[in-house]
Residue, then its C-alpha position, 0 to 999 in steps of 0.5 A: x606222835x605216839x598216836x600216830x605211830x598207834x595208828x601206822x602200826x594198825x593200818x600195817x597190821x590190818x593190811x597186812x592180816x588180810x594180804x593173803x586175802x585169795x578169793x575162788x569159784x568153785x564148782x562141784x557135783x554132790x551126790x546128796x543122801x535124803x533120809x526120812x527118820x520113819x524110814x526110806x531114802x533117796x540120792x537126788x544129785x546136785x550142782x554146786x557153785x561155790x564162792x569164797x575168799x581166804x582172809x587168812x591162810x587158816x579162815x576164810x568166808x564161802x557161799x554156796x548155790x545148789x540146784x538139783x539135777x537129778x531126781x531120785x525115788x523115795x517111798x514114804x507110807x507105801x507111796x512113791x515120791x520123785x524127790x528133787x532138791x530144788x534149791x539150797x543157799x549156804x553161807x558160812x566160815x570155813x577153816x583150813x589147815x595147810x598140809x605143804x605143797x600137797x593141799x589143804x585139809x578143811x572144815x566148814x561150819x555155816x547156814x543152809x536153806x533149802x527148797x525141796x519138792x515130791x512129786x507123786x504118783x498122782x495118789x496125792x497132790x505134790x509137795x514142797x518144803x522149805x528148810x533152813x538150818x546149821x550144817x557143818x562138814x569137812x574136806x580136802x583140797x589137792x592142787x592141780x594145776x597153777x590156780x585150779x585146784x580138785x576138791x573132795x567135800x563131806x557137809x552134813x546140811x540137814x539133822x532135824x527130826x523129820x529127816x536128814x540130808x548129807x552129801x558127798x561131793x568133787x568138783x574143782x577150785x580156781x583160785x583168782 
């Protein structure tokens, strides 16, 4: 018997810990900051689909899928580069701190990869690099309309020792 009421107990526990279980879409524009450590910068944009649940009201799982739109020009050693960010994955854990009826501040921490492509100038072949690593950031989301919801988001992808690469991003969220 007292196992039973053990295990009744669990299973009303874990079932109603993942009640709150609300999973969205999202998708964003972020407009990406490319920095070389040696010098010269470039803001390629991108388009942000992201995918998500909520386990609890203040943890919850998101992946992100990213692909460049726009181009932008960076000069490294005197030569000019169209830099474009092909692709990024991203998977992690994002904590969320309700704030009332007005939204919900944020904070990711997750893994990201990346493919990136130069193009130059017809001086050097062109080249491709594939990246991963820790990223992190934070954000605010703002209620909008029933299940939509607007979205302001700050992730810091990449800090290595050749480069960085942040990105500011808004979009909106739907929430199933």
């Amino acid at each position: 018997m007292k196992k039973l009421l053990a295990l009744s107990g669990l299973v009303l526990a874990t079932s109603t810990a993942f009640a709150v279980e609300q999973p969205y879409l999202g998708l964003d524009y972020v407009q990406s900051v490319y920095e070389l450590d040696g010098g010269g910068d470039a803001s390629p944009a991108l388009v942000q689909l992201r995918a998500g649940t909520d386990l609890t009201r203040n943890l919850g799982l998101e992946a992100r899928v990213s692909v460049g739109v726009a181009d932008d020009v960076i000069t490294s050693g005197g030569i000019k580069y169209a830099l474009n960010i092909d692709s990024m994955y991203t998977f992690g854990v994002v904590g969320r701190l309700p704030w009332g009826n007005h939204g919900s501040l944020y904070a990711h921490a997750a893994y990201s990869y990346m493919q990136v492509s130069a193009e130059s100038s017809g001086i050097l072949p062109d080249t491709e690099t594939n990246d991963g690593g820790f990223s992190w950031g934070a954000g605010f989301v703002f209620p909008a309309w029933h299940n939509y919801n607007l979205e302001l988001d700050y992730t810091s992808y990449f800090d290595g020792d050749e480069y960085t690469l942040s990105g500011f991003g808004v979009g909106f969220r739907r929430y199933f």
